[in-house]
C-alpha positions in Angstrom: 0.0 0.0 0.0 1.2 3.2 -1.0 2.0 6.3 2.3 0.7 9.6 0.3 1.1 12.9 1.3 -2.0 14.8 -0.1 -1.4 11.8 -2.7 -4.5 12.9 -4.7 -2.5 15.8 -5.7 0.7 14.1 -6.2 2.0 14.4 -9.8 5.4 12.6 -8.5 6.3 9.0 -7.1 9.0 7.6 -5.2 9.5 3.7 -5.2 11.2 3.1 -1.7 12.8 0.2 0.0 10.4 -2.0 1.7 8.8 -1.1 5.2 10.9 -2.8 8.1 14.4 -3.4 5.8 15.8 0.5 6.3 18.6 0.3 9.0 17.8 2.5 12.4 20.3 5.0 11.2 19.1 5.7 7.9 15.6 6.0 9.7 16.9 8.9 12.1 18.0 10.5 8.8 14.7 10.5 7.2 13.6 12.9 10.2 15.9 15.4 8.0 14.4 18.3 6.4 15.4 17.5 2.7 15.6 13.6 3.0 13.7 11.8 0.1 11.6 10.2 2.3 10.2 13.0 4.4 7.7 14.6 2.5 8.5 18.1 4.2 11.6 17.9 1.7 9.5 19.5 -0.7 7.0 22.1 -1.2 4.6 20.0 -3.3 2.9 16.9 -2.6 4.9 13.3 -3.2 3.4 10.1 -3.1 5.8 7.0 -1.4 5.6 3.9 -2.4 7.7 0.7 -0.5 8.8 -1.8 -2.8 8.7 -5.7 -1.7 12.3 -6.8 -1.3 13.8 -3.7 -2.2 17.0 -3.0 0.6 19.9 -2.2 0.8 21.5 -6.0 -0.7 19.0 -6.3 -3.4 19.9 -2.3 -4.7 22.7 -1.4 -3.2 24.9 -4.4 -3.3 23.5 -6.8 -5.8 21.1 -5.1 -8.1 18.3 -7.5 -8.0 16.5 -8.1 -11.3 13.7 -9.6 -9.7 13.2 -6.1 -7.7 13.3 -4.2 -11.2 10.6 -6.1 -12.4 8.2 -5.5 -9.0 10.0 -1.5 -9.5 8.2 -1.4 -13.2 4.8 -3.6 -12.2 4.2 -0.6 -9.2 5.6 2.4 -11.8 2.8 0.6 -14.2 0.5 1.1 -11.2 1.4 4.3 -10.1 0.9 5.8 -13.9 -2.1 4.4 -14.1 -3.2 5.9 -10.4 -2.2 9.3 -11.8 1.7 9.7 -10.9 2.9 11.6 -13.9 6.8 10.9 -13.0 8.5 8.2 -11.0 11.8 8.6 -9.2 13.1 6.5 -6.3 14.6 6.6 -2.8 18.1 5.3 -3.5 20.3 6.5 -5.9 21.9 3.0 -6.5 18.9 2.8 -8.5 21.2 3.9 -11.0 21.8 1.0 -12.9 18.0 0.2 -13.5 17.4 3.6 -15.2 17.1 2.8 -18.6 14.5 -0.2 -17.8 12.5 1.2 -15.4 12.4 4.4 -17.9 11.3 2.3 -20.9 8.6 -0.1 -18.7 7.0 3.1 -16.5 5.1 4.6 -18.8 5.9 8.1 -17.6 9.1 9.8 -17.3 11.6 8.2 -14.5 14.7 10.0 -12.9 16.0 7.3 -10.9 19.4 9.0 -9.3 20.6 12.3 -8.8 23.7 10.8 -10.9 21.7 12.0 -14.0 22.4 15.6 -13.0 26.3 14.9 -13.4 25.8 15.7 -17.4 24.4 18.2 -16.8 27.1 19.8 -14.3 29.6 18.9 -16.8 27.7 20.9 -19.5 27.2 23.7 -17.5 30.8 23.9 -16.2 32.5 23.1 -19.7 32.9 19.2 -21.0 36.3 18.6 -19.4 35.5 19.9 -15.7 35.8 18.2 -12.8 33.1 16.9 -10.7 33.1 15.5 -7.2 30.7 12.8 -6.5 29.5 12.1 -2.8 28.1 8.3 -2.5 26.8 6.1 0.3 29.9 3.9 -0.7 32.6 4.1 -3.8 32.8 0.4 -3.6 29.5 -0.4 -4.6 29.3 2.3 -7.7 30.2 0.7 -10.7 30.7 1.5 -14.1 27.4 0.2 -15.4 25.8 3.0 -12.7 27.2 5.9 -14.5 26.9 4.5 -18.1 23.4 3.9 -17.2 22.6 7.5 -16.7 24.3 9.2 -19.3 27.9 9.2 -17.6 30.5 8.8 -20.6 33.5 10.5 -19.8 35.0 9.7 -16.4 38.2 11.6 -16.7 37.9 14.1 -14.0 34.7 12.1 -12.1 36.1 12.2 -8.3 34.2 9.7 -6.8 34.2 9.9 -2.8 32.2 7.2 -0.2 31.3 7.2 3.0 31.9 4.1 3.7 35.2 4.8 5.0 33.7 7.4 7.8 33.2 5.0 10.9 29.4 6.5 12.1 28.5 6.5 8.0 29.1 3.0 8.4 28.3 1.7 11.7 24.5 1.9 10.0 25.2 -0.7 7.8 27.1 -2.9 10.0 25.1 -2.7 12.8 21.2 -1.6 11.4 19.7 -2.2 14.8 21.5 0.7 16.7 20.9 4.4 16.7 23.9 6.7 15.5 24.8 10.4 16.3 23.5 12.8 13.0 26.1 15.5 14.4 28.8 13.3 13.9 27.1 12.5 9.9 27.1 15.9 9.4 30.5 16.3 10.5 31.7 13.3 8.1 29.6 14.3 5.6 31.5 17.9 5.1 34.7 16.6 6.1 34.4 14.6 2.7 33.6 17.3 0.9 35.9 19.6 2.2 38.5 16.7 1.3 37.7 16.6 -1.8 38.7 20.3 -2.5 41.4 19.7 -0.9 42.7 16.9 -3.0 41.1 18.3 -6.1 41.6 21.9 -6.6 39.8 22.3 -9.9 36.5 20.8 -8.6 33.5 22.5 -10.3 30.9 21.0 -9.1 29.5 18.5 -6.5 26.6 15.9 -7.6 25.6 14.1 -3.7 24.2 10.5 -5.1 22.6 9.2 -1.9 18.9 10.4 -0.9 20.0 10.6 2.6 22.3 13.9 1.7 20.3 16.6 0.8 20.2 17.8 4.1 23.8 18.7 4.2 23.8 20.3 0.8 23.2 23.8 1.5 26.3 23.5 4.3 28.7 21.8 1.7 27.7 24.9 -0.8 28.5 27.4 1.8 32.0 25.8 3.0 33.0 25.2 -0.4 31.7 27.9 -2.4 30.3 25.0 -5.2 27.2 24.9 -6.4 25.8 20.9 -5.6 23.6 18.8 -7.7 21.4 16.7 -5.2 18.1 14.3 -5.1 16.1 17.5 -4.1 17.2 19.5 -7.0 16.4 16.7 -9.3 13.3 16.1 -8.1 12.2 19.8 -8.2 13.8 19.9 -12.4 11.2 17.3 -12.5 8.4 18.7 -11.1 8.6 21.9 -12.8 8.1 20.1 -16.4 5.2 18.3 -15.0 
């Protein structure tokens, strides 16, 4: 069953991972103002939508074709129930872009990676672009290709997974972690990235759960940043 927000207005829907398989820290995130599961995160009405056996192993770590096919049965669904657009709650989702795009029957955005084309048009073809992800590891190759990434000369690619509270909530799910200590991580990568990479023009944030630290990354680093909340809100202003 779908959890609507004025979901008879809703033009937009976002396919989540199933109800009871989110780790306890990437709940306390979704209190965040700017999270893609908290429907204050925008100033129009959403419409979320769990999918059965969608979690972090089926997206995250081994893309589960089975999951794509449920994805595109409750897109079908959606379309049919009015939702004029579809995105999704993880942008791991990456890598099922161009099916779930082709099977939805409406337009589908499925990561904010698809903005990183963008930033390199805007910025010139050959500028450099940080990317902030939920962990480097599991990004491949096929994620970017899948979303219109071609050139990765210049693509700085930066996880979490190496900031010990970022990833205490994936090895231990059950237990709370401190969001001041996220944020701190979270713009300690950034500002690491300058660092490292001087001619950084951009920042593109992959994961849904870092919106709410984009508007501190813009003002420490002076960058403008690409994240799901910007994506989302492109989207809804062509609907």
């Amino acid at each position: 069953m779908s959890v609507s927000h004025a979901a008879d207005a809703a033009k937009i829907g976002i396919l989540c991972w199933e109800a009871g398989q989110v780790p306890r820290g990437l709940m306390q995130l979704e209190s965040l103002v700017g999270n893609s599961t908290n429907p204050a995160s925008y100033g129009y009405p959403v419409r979320l939508h769990p999918v059965q056996g969608a979690n972090v192993h089926t997206i995250l770590e081994n893309p589960d074709p089975r999951v794509l096919r449920t994805m595109i049965d409750d897109a079908r669904a959606m379309a049919r129930d009015g939702i004029r657009a579809i995105t999704t709650s993880c942008g791991f989702n990456a890598i099922f872009q161009r099916e779930l795009a082709a099977g939805a029957g409406v337009p589908v955005f499925t990561s904010s990676l698809a903005q990183v084309p963008m930033a390199r048009l805007i910025n010139g073809a050959n500028s450099e672009i940080a990317v902030i992800t939920a962990n480097s590891g599991a990004l491949k190759p096929q994620h970017l290709t899948a979303v219109g990434i071609d050139n990765l000369t210049g693509l700085h690619i930066l996880g979490l997974e190496h900031c010990p509270e970022w990833k205490r909530m994936f090895a231990e799910p059950q237990r709370e972690v401190d969001l001041q200590v996220i944020a701190r991580e979270v713009l300690d990568t950034a500002q690491r990235a300058i660092e490292q990479h001087p001619a950084i023009r951009a920042f593109v944030l992959e994961c849904t759960d870092l919106p709410p630290y984009s508007a501190q990354i813009r003002r420490r680093t002076g960058l403008p940043v690409f994240d799901f909340i910007t994506m989302v809100n492109y989207l809804h202003a062509t609907l």
